[in-house]
C-alpha positions in Angstrom: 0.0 0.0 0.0 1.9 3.5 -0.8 1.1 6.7 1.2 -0.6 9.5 -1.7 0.1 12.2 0.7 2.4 12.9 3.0 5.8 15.0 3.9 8.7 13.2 1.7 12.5 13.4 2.7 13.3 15.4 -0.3 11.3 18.3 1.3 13.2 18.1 4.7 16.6 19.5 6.0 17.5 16.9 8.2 21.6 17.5 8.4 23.5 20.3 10.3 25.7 20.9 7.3 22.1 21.7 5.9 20.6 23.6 8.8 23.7 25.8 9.9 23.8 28.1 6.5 20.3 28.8 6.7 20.4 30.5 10.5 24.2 31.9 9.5 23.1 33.6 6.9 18.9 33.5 6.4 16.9 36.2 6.9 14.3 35.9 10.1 10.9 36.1 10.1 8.2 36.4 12.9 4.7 35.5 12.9 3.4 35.8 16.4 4.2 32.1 17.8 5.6 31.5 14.4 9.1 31.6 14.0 11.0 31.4 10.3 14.7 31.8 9.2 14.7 31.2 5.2 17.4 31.1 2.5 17.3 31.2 -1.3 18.8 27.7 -1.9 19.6 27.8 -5.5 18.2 24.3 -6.1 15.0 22.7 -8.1 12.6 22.7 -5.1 12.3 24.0 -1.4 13.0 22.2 1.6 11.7 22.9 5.2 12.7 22.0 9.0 10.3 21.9 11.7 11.3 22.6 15.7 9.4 22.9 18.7 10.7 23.9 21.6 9.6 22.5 25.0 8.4 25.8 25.9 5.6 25.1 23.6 3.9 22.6 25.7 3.5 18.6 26.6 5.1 15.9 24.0 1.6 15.4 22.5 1.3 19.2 22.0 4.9 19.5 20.4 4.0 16.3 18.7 0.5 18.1 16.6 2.6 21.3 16.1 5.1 19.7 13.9 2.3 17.5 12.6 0.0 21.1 11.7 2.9 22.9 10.7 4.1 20.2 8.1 0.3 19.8 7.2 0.3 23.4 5.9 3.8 23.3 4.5 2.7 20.4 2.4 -0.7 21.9 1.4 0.9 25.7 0.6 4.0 25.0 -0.9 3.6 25.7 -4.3 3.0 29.4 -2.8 6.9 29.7 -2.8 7.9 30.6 -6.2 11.3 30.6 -5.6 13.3 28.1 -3.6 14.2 28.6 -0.4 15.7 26.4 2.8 13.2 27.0 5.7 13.6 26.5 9.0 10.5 26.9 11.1 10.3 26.9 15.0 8.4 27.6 17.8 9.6 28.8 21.1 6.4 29.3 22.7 3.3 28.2 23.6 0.8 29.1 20.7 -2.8 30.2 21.2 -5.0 27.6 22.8 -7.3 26.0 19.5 -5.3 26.5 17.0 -6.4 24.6 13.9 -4.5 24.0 10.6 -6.8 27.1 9.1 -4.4 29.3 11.8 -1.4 28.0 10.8 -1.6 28.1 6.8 -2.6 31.6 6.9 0.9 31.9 8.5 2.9 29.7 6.0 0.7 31.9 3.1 2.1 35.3 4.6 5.3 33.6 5.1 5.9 32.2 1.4 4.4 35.4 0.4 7.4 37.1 2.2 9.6 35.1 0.6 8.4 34.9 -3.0 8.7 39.1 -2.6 11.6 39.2 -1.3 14.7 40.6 -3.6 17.5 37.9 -2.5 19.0 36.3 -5.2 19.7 32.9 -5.4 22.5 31.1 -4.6 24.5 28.7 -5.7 24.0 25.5 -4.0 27.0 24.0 -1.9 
């Protein structure tokens, strides 16, 4: 049985060689619990990382963050017109009831930030 939906490997940044250039050098980006440092990668397609802090609540809570947050990544990303290495986190608790309607209208003002945004490309390592 194969799995039509989910969040494939090719979309993640799983390595610190990967991670560390993006918060060196991305730009930062805050949406109220929100948290984004983002890239220009200079590559075919975007990739994201997810983090939750354990400010941000209970494992289950920090488990259906990542879970949301992915959820609207995977359902918004063709929003980013250029690509970009992501790396979303969240420090604190969010709002009690947030819903995955709360959290794509963040990634949408996010990748709109991003797809505006006058950084060039670069050349991937």
């Amino acid at each position: 049985m194969t799995k039509s939906f989910g969040y494939p490997q090719s979309l993640r940044l799983r390595k610190k060689t990967e991670i560390d250039p993006v918060f060196r050098h991305g730009r930062y980006h805050r949406f109220g619990w929100l948290q984004a440092k983002a890239r220009p990668n200079g590559r075919p397609g975007s990739r994201f990382m997810v983090s939750v802090s354990l400010r941000a609540g209970p494992a289950p809570a920090r488990n259906r963050i990542k879970r949301v947050v992915r959820e609207a990544i995977r359902l918004n990303q063709m929003g980013l017109s250029t690509p970009h290495d992501v790396c979303l986190f969240v420090t604190t608790r969010p709002p009690r009831g947030l819903g995955l309607a709360d959290v794509e209208r963040s990634i949408r003002r996010l990748f709109g930030l991003l797809s505006s945004s006058p950084d060039a490309p670069v050349p991937a390592c």
